[in-house]
N, C-alpha and C positions, 0 to 999 in steps of 0.2 A: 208167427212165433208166440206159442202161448204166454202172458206174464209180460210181454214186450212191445203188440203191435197193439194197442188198445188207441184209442182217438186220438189222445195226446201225442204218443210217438206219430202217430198217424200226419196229425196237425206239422209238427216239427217235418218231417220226410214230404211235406209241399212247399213248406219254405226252402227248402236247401235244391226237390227236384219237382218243378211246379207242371210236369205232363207225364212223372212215372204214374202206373197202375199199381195201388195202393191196398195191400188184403189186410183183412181181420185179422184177429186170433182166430182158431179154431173153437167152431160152436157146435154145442149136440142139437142134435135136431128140437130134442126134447125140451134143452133149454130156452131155444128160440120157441118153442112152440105155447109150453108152460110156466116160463122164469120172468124175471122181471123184463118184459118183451123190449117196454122204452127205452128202457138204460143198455140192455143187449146190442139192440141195434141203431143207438143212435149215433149220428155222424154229423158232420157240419158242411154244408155246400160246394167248401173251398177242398174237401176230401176228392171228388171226382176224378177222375174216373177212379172208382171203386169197387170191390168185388169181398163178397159176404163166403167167407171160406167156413165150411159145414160138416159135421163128421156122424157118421150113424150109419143106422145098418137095416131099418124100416123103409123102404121104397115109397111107402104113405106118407109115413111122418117126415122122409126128407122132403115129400114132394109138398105138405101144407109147409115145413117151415121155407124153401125155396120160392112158394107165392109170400109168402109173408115176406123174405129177404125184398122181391120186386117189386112188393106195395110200397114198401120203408124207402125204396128210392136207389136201390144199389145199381149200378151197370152190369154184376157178373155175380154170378153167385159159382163155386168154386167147391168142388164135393175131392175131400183130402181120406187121398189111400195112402200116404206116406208116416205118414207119426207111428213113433215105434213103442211109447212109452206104455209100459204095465195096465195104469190107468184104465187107458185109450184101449187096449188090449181085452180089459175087464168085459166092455162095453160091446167087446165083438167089431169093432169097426180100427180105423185108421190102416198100420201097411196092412195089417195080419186079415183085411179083408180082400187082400189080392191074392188070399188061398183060397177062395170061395167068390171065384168069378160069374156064377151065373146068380148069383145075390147082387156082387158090385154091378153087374148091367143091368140088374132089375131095379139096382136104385137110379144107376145115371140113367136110366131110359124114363123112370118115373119123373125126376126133376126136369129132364129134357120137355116133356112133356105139359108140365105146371107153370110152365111162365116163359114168356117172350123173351127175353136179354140172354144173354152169352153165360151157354153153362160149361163151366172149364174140370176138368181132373188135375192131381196132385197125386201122381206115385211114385215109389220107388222101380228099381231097376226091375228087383223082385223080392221074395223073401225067401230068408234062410239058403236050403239047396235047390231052390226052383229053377228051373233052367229055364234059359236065355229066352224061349220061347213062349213063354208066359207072359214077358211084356208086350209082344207083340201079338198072343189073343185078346189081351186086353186092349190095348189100342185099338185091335182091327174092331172089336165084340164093342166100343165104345162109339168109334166111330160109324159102324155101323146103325145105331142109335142116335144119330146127329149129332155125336159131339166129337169138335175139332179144332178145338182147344187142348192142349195135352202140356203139362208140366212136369219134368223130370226130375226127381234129384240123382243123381246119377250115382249112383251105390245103391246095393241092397240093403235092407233093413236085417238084420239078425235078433232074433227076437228068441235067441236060445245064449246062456249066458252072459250076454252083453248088455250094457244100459243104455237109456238112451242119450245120455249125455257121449257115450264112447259110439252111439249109433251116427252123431254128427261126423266122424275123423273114421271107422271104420266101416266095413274092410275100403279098400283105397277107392276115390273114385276112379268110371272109367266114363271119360267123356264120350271116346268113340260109340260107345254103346249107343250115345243119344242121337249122333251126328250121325250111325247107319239108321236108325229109327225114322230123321229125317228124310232120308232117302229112302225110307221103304214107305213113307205115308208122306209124299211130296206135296197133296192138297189138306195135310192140316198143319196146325199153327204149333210150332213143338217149341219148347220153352226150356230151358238147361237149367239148371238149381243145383248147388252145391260146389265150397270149398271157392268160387269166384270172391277172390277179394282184392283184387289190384285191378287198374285200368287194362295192363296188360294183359292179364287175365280172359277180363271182357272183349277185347278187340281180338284176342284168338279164338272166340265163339263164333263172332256173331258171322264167319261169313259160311257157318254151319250149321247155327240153327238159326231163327224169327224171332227168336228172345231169349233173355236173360231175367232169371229173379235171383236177386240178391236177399239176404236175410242175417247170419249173423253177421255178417261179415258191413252192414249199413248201420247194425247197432254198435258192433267194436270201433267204425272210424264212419262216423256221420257225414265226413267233409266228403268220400268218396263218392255218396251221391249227385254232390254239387258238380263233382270235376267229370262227372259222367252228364250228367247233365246237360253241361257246358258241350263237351263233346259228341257228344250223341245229334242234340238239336241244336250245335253252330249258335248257341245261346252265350255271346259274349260280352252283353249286359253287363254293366258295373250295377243291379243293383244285388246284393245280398254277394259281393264279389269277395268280399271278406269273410272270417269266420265271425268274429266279433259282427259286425255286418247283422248276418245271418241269427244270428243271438238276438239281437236288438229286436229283428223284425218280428221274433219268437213274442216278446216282451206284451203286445197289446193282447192276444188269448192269454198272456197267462194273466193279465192284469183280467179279464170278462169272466176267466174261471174262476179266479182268487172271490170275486162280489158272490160267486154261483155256490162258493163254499167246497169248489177242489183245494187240498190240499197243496204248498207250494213243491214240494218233492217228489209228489204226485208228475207232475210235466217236469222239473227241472232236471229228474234224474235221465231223461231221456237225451240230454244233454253232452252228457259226460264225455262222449267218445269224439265232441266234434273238435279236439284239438290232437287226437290220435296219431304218436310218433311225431308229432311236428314240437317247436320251439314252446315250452311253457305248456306243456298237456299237463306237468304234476297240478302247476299253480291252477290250471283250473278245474283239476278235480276237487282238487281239497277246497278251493272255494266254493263250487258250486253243490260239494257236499254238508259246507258249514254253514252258507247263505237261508238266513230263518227270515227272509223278507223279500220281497222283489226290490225293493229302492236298494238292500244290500248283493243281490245279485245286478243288478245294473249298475253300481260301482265297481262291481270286478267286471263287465263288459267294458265297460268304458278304459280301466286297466288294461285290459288284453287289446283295446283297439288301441292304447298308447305305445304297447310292445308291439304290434304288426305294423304298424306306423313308424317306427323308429327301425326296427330292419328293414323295410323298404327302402327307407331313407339312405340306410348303411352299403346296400345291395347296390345302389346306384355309383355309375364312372363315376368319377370323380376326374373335374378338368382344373390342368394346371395353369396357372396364369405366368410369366414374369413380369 
């Protein structure tokens, strides 16, 4: 999620889910190869397993910046045919390069090629009026290349009057798409993407495909990945069991990036969703939008762990005596 998954959200999304697989923003080849290289791809240890999601349309230049992704330490470097935006479009690359499939295999075959660790794709279903059949030369044209790794968002991109903020909700997903996919490439790794925002959600995937990537839907309600978490890996740990909890343990990065000269809004705002629909979401948006200090964002933690405390409490039989 460009603008969204940068380190910080990154950091926060291993507190709450401390064994999901955790991607980038989207990077241009270009910039990994030419731009500020340190600050691009730098990450922190407790990140892992990680994977460096790359967008371009040079089979060269993805393949030097994908060794460079592998030196810097990544576990998966991640080449994205789904992004619909204009921008991205300018560039020749993201979905609008899944009309120009013997390019898209000449780059996944070059990056395949350039470094050892797990090279994955990111497309759409298809684009515009392409039919059905187009995902699945690409899959076959991918995997025939060694890569089997395959992430889906399950709709097509429309890249003809539509934007991409209306490309997230439009046209409807179709998940079967992705679950006959699975069943026509049973030896790779197929991954569903999109519109998953409830646990229920998730547990009607999974016994269809191998995975699940969540994205807006972890930044609208943060607590989601915890309760996935927990259920996924039988992770029933009291630690970070609370939301407050899980805040606090946020607190010592944001106190080592505050000395490094991040700004505190910078991480705090990645914050904002983990009280999403539940009891006191207002009070902690407005707090953690007003909070111009950590000591005053840790006074409204310690508030919201006063309020989860006190409905638990409340939540409890109550036994009668005479």
């Amino acid at each position: 999620m460009m603008g969204v998954s940068d380190r910080h959200y990154r950091r926060w999304m291993r507190v709450l889910a401390p064994s999901a697989r955790l991607y980038t923003e989207m990077l241009t080849e270009q910039a990994v190869r030419f731009g500020a290289r340190d600050r691009l791809l730098a990450f922190s240890a407790a990140e892992h397993p990680l994977a460096l999601q790359l967008g371009g349309a040079s089979p060269s230049g993805l393949a030097e910046a994908a060794r460079l992704g592998e030196a810097a330490g990544y576990d998966e470097i991640n080449f994205n045919l789904g992004c619909p935006s204009a921008r991205v479009r300018a560039g020749r690359f993201g979905a609008c390069l899944m009309q120009e499939l013997p390019l898209a295999l000449a780059c996944l075959k070059a990056m395949r090629e350039a470094v050892q660790v797990t090279v994955s794709l990111k497309c759409r279903l298809g684009v515009d009026e392409q039919p059905r059949e187009a995902l699945t030369e690409l899959v076959a044209g991918a995997r025939a290349v060694g890569i089997r790794h395959i992430i889906v968002h399950a709709r097509k991109a429309w890249l003809k009057g539509v934007s991409p903020k209306e490309n997230r909700t439009l046209p409807p997903l179709d998940y079967a798409a992705v679950y006959a996919l699975k069943r026509q490439f049973a030896d790779c790794v197929i991954v569903l993407n999109g519109g998953l925002a409830s646990r229920n959600a998730v547990r009607a995937a999974f016994p269809h495909v191998d995975g699940v990537m969540l994205g807006r839907a972890a930044q609208t309600d943060n607590w989601l990945m915890r309760q996935l978490h927990e259920e996924r890996m039988g992770d029933a740990s009291a630690v970070n069991k609370s939301r407050a909890a899980a805040a606090a343990a946020f607190l010592p990065y944001m106190e080592a990036e505050l000395k490094c000269g991040t700004r505190l809004f910078a991480m705090s705002r990645h914050l904002l969703g983990l009280y999403h629909a539940h009891a006191g979401a207002r009070r902690w948006r407005r707090g953690v939008m007003a909070a111009a200090t950590l000591a005053e964002l840790r006074t409204l933690i310690d508030e919201m762990r006063g309020h989860e405390a006190a409905a638990e409490r409340a939540a409890q039989p109550q036994l009668l005596s005479a």
